[in-house]
Structures are given as structure tokens and as C-alpha cells.
N, C-alpha and C positions, 0 to 999 in steps of 0.2 A: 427464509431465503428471500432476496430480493433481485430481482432484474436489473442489472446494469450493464452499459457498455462503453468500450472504450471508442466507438466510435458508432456512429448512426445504421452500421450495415450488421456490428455484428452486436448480439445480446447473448450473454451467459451471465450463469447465476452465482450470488456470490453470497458467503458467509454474513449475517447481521449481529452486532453484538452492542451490546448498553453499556455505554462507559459517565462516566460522573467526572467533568471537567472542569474546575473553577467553578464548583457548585451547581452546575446545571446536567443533567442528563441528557445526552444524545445517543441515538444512533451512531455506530460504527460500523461502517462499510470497507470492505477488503479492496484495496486500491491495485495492488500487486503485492503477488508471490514470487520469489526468486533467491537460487543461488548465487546468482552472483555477485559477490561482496562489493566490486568494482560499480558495477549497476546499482547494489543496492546504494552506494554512498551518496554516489551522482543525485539519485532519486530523493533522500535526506536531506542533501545539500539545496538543491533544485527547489522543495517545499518549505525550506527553512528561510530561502531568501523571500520567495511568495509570501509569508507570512503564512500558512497554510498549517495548523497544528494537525499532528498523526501520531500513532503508536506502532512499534515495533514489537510483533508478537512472534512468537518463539524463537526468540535471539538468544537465549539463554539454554534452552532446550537443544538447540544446533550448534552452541560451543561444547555442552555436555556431550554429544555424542562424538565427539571430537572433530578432526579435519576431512571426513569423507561424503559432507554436503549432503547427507541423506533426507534432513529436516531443511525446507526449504522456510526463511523467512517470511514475513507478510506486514506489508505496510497497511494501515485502514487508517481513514479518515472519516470526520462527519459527514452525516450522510446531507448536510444542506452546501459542503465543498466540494462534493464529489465528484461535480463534471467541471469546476474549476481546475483541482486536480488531476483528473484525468487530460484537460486540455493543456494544462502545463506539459506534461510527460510525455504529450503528444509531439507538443515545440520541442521539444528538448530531447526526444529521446536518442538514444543510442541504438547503435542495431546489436541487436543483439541472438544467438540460437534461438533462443526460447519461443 
């Protein structure tokens, strides 16, 4: 587990995982977790124009359990874009329940 936050007041901890991208290993940090598809798209969209590479983990797992949002998605990124990232989503975000 690692320490991160979306912003300098608040600090929780977040899932770490090893991914092999373009031949090099990195850390993979959990950027957000969320149902909502709308949100999530934004969030895809929003890192894809930054140039900012991420993976989408269990998007596949939360079509199989069908339409009742039980399995919420999660974006992660490298853990040296992280508060890039995270500062993107900060400009951009949406208000959202969650």
C-alpha cells in the first residue's frame, strides 16, 4: 500500500500494482474508483488528451456481473504521473455523489 492523495489535506491509501509497459516496469497506483460510466469516460477522455497512459481494471468483471454497478471500476496510473493525474482531475472534475 501506498500513501497518496488527491489533494495536500487529505491522505488515504491506495492499492499498488506492477505492470510492464513498453518494456519497462512500473508501479501502478489507483487513481479512482467509480461507477459512474459517465464519470468514468470523462476521466479516460481527460487523461488521453494529457497524454497520461492508465489501465482500466475490472471493467470486464463489472460487465459480467451485469447492469447493477456492484463492481466499481478503477483507473491507475504510473506511480511517477500520479499527482499529474491527480491534478488534471482536480481542473476538470465533475461533481459528482461519490
Amino acid at each position: 500500500m501506498v500513501k497518496i492523495g488527491y489533494n495536500d489535506n487529505i491522505q488515504q491509501e491506495r492499492p499498488v500494482a506492477a505492470s510492464s509497459i513498453f518494456g519497462y516496469t512500473c508501479q501502478m497506483v489507483e487513481l479512482l474508483r467509480t461507477n459512474d460510466l459517465v464519470y468514468l469516460s470523462f476521466v479516460r477522455h481527460t487523461l488521453n488528451e494529457a497524454g497520461v497512459g492508465y489501465l482500466v481494471l475490472d471493467e470486464f468483471a463489472s460487465a459480467v456481473e451485469g447492469s447493477i454497478n456492484a463492481i466499481p471500476r478503477r483507473i491507475v496510473v504510473d506511480e511517477v504521473n500520479i499527482k499529474y493525474a491527480q491534478k488534471l482531475i482536480g481542473n476538470f472534475s465533475l461533481t459528482t455523489s461519490e
